[in-house]
C-alpha angles and dihedrals in degrees: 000000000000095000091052087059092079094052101037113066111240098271088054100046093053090048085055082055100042084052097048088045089052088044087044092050088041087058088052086251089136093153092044085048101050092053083045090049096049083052087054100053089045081067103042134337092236109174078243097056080053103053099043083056096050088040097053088036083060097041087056089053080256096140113145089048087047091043087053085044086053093043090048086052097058086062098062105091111232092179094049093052084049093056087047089053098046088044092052089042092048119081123248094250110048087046086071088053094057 
């Protein structure tokens, strides 16, 4: 993965993490998963590089850590990333009629 860095910007890079840390708790791999999710968040704090840490937090009897991962997650703003989509999405001149 480190070589694909150079090549991914950095959303899509930390999606390719969040995905090997869920593989990797799906295999059972928690500990693997958990050094693969706080890659993950160095590169971007995705709501899926969140929930593969506290998973595999929890998978490891790790629950007050997982329980402070959950809690850090609620303040992201989902609906304010979705408004910023949308306005970004949404062409200059139709954003005045709204």
């Amino acid at each position: 993965m480190t070589y694909c860095k150079d090549y991914l910007r950095a959303e899509q890079f930390a999606l390719e993490l969040a995905i090997l840390a869920r593989a990797l708790n799906d295999d059972k791999e928690h500990q693997d998963a958990l050094g693969v999710a706080n890659s993950c968040l160095q590169v971007n704090s995705e709501l899926a590089c969140l929930f593969e840490e506290a998973d595999a937090l929890s998978s490891l009897g790790r629950l007050r850590e997982a329980k402070s991962v959950i809690e850090r997650s609620l303040t992201l703003g989902a609906i304010r990333r979705r408004e910023t989509l949308l306005t970004e999405l949404t062409p200059a001149g139709e954003r005045d009629s709204q």
